[in-house]
N, C-alpha and C positions, 0 to 999 in steps of 0.2 A: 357549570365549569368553575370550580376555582379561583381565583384570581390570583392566589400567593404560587401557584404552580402553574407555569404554561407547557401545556405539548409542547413538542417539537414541529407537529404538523400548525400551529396556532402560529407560533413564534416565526413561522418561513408565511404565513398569508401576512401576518402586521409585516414584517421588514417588504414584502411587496407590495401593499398599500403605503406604506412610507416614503415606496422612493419611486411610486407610480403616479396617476392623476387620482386613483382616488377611487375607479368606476365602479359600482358593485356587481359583484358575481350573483350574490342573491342566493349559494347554497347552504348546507349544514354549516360547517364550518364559520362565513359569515355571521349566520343567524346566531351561534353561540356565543360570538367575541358581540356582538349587537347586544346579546341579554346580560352578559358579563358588565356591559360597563367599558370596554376597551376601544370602541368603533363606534361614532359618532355620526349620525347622518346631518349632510349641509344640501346648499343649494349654491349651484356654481351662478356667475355672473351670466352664464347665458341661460339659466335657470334647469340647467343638467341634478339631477341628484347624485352628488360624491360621498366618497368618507373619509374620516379622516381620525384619525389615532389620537385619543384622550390622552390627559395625561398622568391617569390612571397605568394605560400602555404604555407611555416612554419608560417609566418606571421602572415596568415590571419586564421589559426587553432588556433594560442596562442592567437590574439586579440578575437578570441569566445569565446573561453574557459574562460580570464576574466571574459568578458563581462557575459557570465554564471553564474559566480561565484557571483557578484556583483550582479546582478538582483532575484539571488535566497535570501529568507528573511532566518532566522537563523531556525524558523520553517520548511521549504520546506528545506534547508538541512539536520536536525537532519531525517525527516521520509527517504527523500530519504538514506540516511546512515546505516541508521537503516533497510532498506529493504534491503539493496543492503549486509550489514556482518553480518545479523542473521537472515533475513526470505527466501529470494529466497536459500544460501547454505542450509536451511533444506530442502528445497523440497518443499515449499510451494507457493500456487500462490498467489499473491498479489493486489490488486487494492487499489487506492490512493482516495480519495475524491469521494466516492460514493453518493447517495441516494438514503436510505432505508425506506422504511414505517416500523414501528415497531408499536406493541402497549401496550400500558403502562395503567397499571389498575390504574382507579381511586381512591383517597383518602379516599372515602366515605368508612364506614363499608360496609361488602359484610356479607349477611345471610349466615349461617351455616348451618342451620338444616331448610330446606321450608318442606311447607305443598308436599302432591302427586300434580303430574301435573294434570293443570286448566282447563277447554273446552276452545276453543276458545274465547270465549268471553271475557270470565275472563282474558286472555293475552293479550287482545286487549283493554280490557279497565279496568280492574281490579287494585289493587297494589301490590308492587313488594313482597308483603307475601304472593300474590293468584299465582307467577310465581316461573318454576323450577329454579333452580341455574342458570344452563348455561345461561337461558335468562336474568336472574337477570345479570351474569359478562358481557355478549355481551354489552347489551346497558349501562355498564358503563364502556366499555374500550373507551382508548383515543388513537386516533390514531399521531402519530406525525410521521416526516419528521429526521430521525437520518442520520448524515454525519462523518462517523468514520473517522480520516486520514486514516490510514491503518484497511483494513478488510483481512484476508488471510483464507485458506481451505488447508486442505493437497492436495498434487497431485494425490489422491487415486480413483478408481471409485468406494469403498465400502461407500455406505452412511454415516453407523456408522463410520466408520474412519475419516470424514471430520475434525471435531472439528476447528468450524469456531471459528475465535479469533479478538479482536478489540484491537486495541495498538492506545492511543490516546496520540498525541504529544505535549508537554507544555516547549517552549520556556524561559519563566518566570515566578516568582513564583506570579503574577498578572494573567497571563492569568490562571494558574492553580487552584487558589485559586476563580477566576469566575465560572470555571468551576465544581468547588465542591457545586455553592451556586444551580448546577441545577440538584434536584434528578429525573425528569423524564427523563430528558436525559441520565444518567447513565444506569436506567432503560430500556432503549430503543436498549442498547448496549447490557443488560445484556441480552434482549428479541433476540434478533439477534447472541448470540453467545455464548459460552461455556465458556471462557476465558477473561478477559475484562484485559487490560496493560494500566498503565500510564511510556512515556518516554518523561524523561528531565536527562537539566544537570546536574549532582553532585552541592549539595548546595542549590536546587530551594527548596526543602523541604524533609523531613523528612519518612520513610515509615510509622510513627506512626501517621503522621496528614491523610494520606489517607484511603479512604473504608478499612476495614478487605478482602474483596473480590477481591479488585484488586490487580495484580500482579504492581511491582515497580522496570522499569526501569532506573539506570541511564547513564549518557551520563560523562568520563573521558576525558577531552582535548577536543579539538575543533572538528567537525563534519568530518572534511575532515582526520583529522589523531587520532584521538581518539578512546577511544574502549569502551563497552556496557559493563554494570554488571547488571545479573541481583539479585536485593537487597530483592525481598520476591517474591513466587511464588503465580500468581492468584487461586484463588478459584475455581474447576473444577463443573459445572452445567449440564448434558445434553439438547441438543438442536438439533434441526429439522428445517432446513430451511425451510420458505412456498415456495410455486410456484412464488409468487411475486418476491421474495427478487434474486432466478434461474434465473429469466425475467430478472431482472438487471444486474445481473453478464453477463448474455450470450450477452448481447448488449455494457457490458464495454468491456475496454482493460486492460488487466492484464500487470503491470509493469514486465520488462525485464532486464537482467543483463546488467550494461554496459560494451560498448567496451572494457575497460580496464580489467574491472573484472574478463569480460568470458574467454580473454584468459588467467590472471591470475590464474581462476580455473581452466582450462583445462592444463597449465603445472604445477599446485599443482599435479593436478589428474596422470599428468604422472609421475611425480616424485614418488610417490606411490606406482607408480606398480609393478612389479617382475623388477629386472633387465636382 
């Protein structure tokens, strides 16, 4: 293995031998950061064998970690941030950059009040005065391709409880303001979820310039140490996921806390508890 290049799977055992005692696992993985030069075997004061991170591996952990930082755009850090200190500690599962088929009714007036339904013939070739409603909205929905940054579900198996929610991320008040000029796409979010969020930084704009309907997040200080307000709460809608939108989810991968964070909740959580 490399040493100027770490996996991703390398770089999550060192940060856990880092902030562990030490004990070896003894698998592949191991054995390869051992040959590499990164993992160093000792012997503890009660004469246990540990390991312990060269400093070869501090190194080459702090040059990723830049390197990370600098490669992520200021969009790809505000949602990762934004999932990581307000939707995974609720409970919620998260996915990043999906695609969803949603569908979005067309512009056109839709009839109110039709005639009784037609014979067939009359719906096969008749006009849309001689057809019921439903076939009259069917062939005039449109169907588009919607890419929420964040889409998340409660952790629940009750359906009614899901309340899918779309939090869509605006780096600048250019990208936001393109994204206001596109009502079917909002649509398409609204069709897919119960809750629809805009989050950016403090300053990009105003909650009074956006939808009444959506909720307005803003982002105080910078991504990596700054904290979330939320400034007006989204508009509550009921919604029913299709079988489509299931198919997608069950074939994504849902975002995870990271390293840092899980163990910071899990000694939040012990701190908590009874003493």
């Amino acid at each position: 293995m490399p040493t100027s290049v770490l996996s991703r799977h390398h770089r999550t055992r060192l940060m856990q031998i880092w902030r562990s005692a030490g004990w070896p696992c003894q698998d592949v993985v191991e054995l390869e950061l051992l040959a590499a030069g990164l993992l160093a075997k000792q012997v503890s004061a009660e004469g246990h064998e540990i390991l312990r991170l060269t400093d070869l591996a501090l190194h080459r952990l702090a040059m990723a970690r830049e390197q990370g930082q600098r490669s992520a755009s200021l969009h790809d850090r505000i949602a990762h941030r934004f999932t990581q200190q307000q939707l995974l500690p609720a409970g919620r599962i998260v996915w990043r950059e999906l695609a969803l088929r949603a569908a979005v009714e067309a512009d056109e007036p839709h009839q109110t009040n039709p005639p009784a339904p037609a014979d067939a013939a009359a719906m096969l070739f008749g006009d849309d005065a001689a057809l019921p409603a439903p076939v009259v909205r069917a062939a005039r929905r449109v169907w588009r391709v919607a890419r929420p940054d964040l889409f998340s579900i409660r952790n629940t198996s009750v359906q009614s409880y899901l309340q899918p929610v779309v939090h869509e991320v605006k780096a600048s008040r250019a990208d936001l303001l393109s994204d206001l000029r596109h009502q079917a796409k909002r649509r398409a979010y609204q069709w897919l979820s119960e809750e629809c969020c805009y989050v950016f930084p403090k300053g990009i704009a105003e909650p009074e310039e956006l939808p009444q309907e959506f909720g307005v997040w803003v982002l105080h200080g910078d991504p990596e140490n700054g904290r979330f307000e939320l400034l007006r709460a989204p508009r509550h809608a009921p919604c029913t996921l299709p079988f489509a939108v299931w198919m997608t989810l069950c074939k994504a991968t849902p975002e995870r806390f990271d390293e840092e964070a899980r163990i910071q909740r899990q000694l939040g959580a012990a701190d908590d508890g009874p003493a």
